[in-house]
C-alpha positions in Angstrom: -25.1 -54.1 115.1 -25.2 -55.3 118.9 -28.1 -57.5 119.8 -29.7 -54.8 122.2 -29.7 -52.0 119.8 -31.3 -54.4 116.8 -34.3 -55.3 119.5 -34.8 -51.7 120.4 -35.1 -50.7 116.4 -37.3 -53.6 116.1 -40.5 -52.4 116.4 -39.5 -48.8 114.1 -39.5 -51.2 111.2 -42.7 -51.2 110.4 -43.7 -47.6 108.9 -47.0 -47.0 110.1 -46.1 -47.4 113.8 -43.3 -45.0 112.7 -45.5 -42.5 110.8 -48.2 -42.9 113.7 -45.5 -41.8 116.5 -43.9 -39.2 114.2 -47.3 -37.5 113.8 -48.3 -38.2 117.7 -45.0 -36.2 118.3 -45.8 -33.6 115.6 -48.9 -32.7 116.9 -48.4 -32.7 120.7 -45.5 -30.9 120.6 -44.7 -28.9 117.2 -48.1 -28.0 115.5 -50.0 -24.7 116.2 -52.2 -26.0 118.6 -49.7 -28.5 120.5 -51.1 -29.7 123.7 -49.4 -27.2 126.2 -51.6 -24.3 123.9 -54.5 -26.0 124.7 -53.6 -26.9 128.0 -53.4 -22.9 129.0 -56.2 -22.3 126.5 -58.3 -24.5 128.8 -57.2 -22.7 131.9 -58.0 -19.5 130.1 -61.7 -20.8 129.5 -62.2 -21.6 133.3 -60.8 -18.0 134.6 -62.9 -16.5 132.0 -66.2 -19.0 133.1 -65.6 -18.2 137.2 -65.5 -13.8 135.8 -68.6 -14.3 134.0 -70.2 -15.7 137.2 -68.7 -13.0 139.4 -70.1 -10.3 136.5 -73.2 -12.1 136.6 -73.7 -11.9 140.3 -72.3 -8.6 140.8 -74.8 -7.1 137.7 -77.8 -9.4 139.8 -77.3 -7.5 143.2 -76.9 -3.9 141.2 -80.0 -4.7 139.8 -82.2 -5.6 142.9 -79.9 -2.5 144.8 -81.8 -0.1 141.8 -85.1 -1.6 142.0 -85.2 -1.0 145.6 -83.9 2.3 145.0 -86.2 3.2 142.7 -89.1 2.3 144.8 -88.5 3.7 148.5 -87.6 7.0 148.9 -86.0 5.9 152.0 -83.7 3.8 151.2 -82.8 6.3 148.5 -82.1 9.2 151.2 -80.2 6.3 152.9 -78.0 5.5 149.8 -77.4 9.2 149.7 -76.1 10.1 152.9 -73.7 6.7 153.0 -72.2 6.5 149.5 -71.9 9.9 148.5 -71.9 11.7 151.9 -74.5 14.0 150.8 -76.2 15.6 153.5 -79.2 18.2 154.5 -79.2 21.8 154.4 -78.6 22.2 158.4 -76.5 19.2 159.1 -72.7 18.7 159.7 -71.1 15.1 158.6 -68.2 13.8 160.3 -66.7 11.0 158.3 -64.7 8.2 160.4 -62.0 6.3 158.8 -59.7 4.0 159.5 -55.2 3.8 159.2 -55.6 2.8 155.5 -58.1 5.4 154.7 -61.4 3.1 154.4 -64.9 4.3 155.5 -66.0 3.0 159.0 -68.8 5.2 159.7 -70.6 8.5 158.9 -72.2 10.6 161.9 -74.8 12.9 160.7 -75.8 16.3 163.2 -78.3 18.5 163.2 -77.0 22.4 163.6 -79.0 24.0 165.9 
């Protein structure tokens, strides 16, 4: 056996360094959760973290949006007439949009 090749083999002689690296290899690689599982499993976790902020926040501002609601009259005449387009009994409402077919404005007229 040339020189090079015994020196290289060398250190696989002893059987727990080869038995250590086998199972290092096993497990990173092979096993059911290998390291590129956990890797996206990790990534997975994050996304899901950053959604449950956004829920979080989102479910906040609806909440505060129904208290105020629920307590001003006003404001819910206002909510009215902008989300749902919901008008009074003598009024026309002319609804402005844009090229793509988003809301810009509403303009709300009394019929005389």
């Amino acid at each position: 056996m040339p020189e090079g090749l015994k020196k290289l083999l060398s250190p696989f002689k002893n059987k727990y360094l080869t038995v250590t690296l086998l199972l290092a290899v096993w497990i990173c690689f092979f096993d059911h959760n290998d390291l590129i599982s956990e890797v996206k499993l990790l990534g997975k976790i994050r996304r899901m973290k950053a959604e449950r902020t956004y829920y979080t926040q989102q479910t906040d501002r609806a909440t505060e949006q129904l208290k105020e609601l629920q307590t001003n009259p006003a404001n819910l005449e206002k909510f009215a007439r902008e989300k749902y387009l919901m008008k009074k009994y003598n009024e026309d409402v002319y609804v402005i949009v844009d090229q793509n077919n988003k809301l810009l404005d509403t303009l709300h007229l009394a019929v005389k």
